[in-house]
C-alpha positions as CSV (number, residue, x, y, z in Angstrom):
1,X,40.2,4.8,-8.1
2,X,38.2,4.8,-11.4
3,X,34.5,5.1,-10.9
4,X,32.8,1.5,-12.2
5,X,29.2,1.6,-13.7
6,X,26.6,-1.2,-12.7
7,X,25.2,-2.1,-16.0
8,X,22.5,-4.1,-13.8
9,X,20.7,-1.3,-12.5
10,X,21.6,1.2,-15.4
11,X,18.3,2.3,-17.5
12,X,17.6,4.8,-20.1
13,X,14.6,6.5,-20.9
14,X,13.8,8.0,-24.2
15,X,13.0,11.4,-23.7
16,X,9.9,12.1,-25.8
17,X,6.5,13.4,-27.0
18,X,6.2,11.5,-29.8
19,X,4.9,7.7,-29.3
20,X,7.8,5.7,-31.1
21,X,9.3,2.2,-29.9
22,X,12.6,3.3,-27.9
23,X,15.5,1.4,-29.5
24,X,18.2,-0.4,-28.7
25,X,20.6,1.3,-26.6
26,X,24.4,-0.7,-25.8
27,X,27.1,0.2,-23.0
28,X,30.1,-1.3,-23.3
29,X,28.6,-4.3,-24.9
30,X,25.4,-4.8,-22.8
31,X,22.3,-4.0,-23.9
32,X,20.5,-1.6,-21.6
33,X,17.1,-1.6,-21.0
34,X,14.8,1.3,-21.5
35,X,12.0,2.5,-18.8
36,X,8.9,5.1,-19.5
37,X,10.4,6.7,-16.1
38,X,13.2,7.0,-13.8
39,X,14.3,8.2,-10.2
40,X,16.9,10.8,-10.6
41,X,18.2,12.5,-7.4
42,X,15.3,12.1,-5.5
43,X,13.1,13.3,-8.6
44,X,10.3,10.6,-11.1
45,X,11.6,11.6,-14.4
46,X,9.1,10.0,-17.4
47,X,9.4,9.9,-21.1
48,X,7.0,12.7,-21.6
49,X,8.5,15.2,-18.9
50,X,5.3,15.5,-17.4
51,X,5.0,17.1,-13.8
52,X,2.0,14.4,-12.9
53,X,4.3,11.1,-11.3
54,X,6.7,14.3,-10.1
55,X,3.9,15.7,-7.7
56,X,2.2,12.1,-7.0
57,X,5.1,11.2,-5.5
58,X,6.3,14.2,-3.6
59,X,2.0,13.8,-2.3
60,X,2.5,10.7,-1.4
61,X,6.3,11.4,0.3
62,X,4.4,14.6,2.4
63,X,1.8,13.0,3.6
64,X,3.3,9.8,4.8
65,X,5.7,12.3,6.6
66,X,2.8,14.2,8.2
67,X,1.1,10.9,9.0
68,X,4.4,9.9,11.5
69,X,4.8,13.3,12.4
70,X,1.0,13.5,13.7
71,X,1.5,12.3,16.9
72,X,4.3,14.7,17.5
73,X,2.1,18.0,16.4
74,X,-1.0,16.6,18.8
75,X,1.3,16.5,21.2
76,X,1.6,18.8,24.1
77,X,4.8,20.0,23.1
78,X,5.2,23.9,23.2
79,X,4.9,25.8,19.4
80,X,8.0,26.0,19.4
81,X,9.0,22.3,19.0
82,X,6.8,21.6,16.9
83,X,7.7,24.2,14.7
84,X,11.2,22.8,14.8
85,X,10.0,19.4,13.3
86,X,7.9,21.0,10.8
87,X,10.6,23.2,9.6
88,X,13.0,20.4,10.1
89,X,10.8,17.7,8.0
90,X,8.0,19.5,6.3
91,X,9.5,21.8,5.0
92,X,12.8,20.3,3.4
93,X,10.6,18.4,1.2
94,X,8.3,20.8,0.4
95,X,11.0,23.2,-1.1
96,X,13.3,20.9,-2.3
97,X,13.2,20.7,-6.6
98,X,10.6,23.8,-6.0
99,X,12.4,25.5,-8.7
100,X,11.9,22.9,-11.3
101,X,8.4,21.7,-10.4
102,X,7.2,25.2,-8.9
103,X,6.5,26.5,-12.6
104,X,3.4,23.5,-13.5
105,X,0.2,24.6,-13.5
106,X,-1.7,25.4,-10.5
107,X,-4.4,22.4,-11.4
108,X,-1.4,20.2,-11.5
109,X,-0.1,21.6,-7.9
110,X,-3.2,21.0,-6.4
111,X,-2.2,17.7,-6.3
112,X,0.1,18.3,-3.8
């Protein structure tokens, strides 16, 4: 079996701080097309490497989480269950890149 790349959803992004026009980039062929940002494992990459689109999404992922977990945690349910689903949901998200994201700056964390 010989793993197959989709050309159709295959984009680069030019790793950068400086503002230059990306250029041309072929595969096998195909032109493919260049993006400021891309979703890698889970993780918003952009051209800059800035931790900004990283933590407005992982904000936005938590706390549409929280919001369907809300009726769960208001719930009579003993402490215990409930911490099961926060540890369960919560917290898995919360922790996971932590490692590569956990090192911006605290103003930048705050967003979160």
């Amino acid at each position: 079996m010989r793993i197959k790349i989709n050309l159709d959803k295959s984009v680069y992004v030019p790793f950068s701080l400086k503002r230059t026009e990306p250029q041309s980039f072929h595969f096998e062929g195909t032109q493919i097309s260049s993006s400021s940002n891309v979703k890698y494992l889970g993780i918003m990459l952009d051209k800059k490497l800035t931790w900004g689109p990283r933590l407005k999404a992982k904000r936005k992922k938590l706390n549409s989480s929280l919001h369907l977990l809300r009726p769960i945690l208001k719930s009579k349910l003993s402490r215990h269950t409930k911490n099961i689903v926060h540890y369960s949901h919560v917290i898995p998200m919360w922790t996971y890149t932590i490692k590569i994201w956990g090192c911006a700056k605290p103003s930048q964390i705050r967003i979160v």
